[in-house]
C-alpha positions, -999 to +999 in steps of 0.1 A: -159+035-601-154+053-566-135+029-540-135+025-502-116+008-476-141-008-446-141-032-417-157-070-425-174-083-395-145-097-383-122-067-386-103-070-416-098-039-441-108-045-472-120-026-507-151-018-520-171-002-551-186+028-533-221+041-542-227+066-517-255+045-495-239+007-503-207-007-510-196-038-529-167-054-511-137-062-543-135-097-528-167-109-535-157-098-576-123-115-573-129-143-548-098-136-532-086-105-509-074-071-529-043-053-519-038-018-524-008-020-545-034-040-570-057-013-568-030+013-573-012-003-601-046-014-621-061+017-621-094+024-639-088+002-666-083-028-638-118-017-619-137-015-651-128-047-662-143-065-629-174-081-630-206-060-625-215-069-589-254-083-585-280-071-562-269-095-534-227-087-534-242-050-523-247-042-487-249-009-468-220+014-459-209+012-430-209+043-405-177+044-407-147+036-436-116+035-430-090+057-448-090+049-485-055+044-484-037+028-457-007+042-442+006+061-470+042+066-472+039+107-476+009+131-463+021+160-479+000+193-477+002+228-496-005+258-477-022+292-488-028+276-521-060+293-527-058+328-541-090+337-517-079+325-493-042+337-490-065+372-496-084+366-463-054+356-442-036+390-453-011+370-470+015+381-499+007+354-531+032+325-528+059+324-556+063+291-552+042+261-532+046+268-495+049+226-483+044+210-451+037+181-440+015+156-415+022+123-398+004+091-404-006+089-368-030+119-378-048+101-408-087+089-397-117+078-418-150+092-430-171+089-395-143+089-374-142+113-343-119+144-344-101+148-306-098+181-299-063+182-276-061+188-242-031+212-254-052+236-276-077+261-279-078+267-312-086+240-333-096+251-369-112+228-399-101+233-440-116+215-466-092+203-491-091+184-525-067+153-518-041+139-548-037+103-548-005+089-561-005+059-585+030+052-595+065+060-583+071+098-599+107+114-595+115+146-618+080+146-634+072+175-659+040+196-652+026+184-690+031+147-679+022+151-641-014+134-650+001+099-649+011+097-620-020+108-607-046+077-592-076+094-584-088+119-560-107+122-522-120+143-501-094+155-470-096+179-440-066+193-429-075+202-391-051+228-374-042+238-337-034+274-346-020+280-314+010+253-320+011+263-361+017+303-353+016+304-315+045+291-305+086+296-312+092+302-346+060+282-355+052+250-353+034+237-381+041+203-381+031+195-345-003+216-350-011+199-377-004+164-364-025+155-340-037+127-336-066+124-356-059+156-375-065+144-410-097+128-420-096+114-457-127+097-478-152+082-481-142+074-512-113+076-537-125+085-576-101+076-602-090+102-629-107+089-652-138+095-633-129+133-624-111+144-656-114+177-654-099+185-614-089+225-625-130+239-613-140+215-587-162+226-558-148+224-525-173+231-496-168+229-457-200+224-438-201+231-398-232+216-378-248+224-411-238+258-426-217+261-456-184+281-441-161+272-467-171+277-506-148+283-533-132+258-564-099+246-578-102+274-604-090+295-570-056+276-571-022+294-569-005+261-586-026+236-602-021+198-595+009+194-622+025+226-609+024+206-576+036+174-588+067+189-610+075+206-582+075+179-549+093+156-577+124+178-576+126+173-547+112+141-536+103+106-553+065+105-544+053+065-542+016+048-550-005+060-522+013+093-510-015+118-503-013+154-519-037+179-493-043+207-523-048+236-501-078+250-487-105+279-498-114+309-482-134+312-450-115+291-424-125+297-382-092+316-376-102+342-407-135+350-389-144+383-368-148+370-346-124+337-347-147+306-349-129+272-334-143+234-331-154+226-300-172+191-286-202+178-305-193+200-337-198+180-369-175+190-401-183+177-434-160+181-463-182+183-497-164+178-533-184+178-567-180+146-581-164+125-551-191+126-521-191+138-485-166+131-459-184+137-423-169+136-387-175+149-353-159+163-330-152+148-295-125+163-267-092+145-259 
């Protein structure tokens, strides 16, 4: 049962089952508000056992969600984790997880606009497969790295490669923390709904054309490579975010080098989650 976080009509985040065109707010199938550590610590089992909404508890989604998870503690992202893509950017194969990381002040809904700064020029998109923490995970073994796992989104991991290679020494935290720099949603499926997350598709459409096309059979380390590994170094909470890497095809990789620019739209597209959309606007 895919969830979503949206505005009520008079501006409060709440959850809701997500079916793509119409949403059924949690509250209405609890009769009282639902916090995210609920939803974290119930898991599938928790949403399966809620009463099966009626025709009237659904209404339509919104234009725009907000982040399925609010303020996560930890926006952690893996770069050149896709072999065909670490091929295109002339890359030597990782021997470990190459891990970076972006700022909460980046984090944006499905709908929400991208701002393309002042500062840059080069503003690329990357589709990505997002991890969603459920539980506190410290020293976690790849074979038991699944239960710590909530669910999955969709995420796109927008880069200023100016500020990520062009300047001293390279910044890539700043360009990849702008402001508005990581879109997430629309929805969050749990793993019991995407079971099998090892050959998932991962698409990234640009004002319509597929530029990104490749699946998680592509990754480098697989999601409890990437677990057992953050968890030696870090306890990850409920709600952390995991960006998986991204496929081949990205703007910088082009000839020649295709960057967003105003009235672009990007939509990230993931088998068996849904379609995170936003446009692009300048600063």
């Amino acid at each position: 049962m895919p969830i979503c976080r949206f505005s009520d009509a008079e501006g409060n985040p709440q959850f809701a089952i997500y079916e793509g065109s119409r949403i059924c707010p949690l509250s209405t199938l609890t009769d009282t508000p639902v916090t995210q550590a609920e939803v974290l610590a119930g898991g599938a089992k928790w949403l399966a056992e809620l009463p099966k909404p009626t025709e009237s508890q659904w209404q339509p989604v919104p234009d725009k969600l907000l982040p399925p998870i609010d303020t996560p503690e930890k926006l952690i992202c893996i770069g050149l984790n896709y072999r065909d893509h670490a091929i295109e950017t002339g890359s030597e194969i990782p021997s470990e997880p190459v891990v970076f990381s972006k700022f909460n002040t980046a984090l944006v809904g499905h709908g929400d606009e991208i701002r393309l700064p002042r500062v840059s020029n080069e503003v690329d998109y990357e589709a990505e497969l997002v991890i969603v923490i459920g539980k506190p995970a410290k020293h976690v073994s790849q074979e038991d790295a699944m239960d710590y796992v909530y669910g999955y989104t969709c995420g796109h991991d927008v880069s200023a490669r100016d500020w990520q290679k062009g300047r001293p020494a390279g910044q890539w935290l700043l360009g990849k923390s702008f402001d508005t720099f990581a879109p997430v949603g629309p929805c969050i499926v749990t793993t019991g709904e995407l079971a099998d997350s090892s050959d998932v598709r991962v698409k990234m459409h640009l004002n319509g054309e597929v530029v990104q096309n490749s699946t998680t059979a592509q990754l480098i380390f697989n999601i409890g490579e990437l677990i057992a590994h953050l968890t030696k170094i870090m306890t990850l909470h409920p709600g952390d975010l995991i960006f998986t890497g991204t496929p081949p095809g990205v703007g910088a990789a082009r000839k020649p080098p295709v960057f967003l620019k105003p009235g672009d739209v990007c939509k990230v597209e993931i088998d068996g989650i849904g379609t995170l959309s936003n446009p692009c606007v300048a600063e």
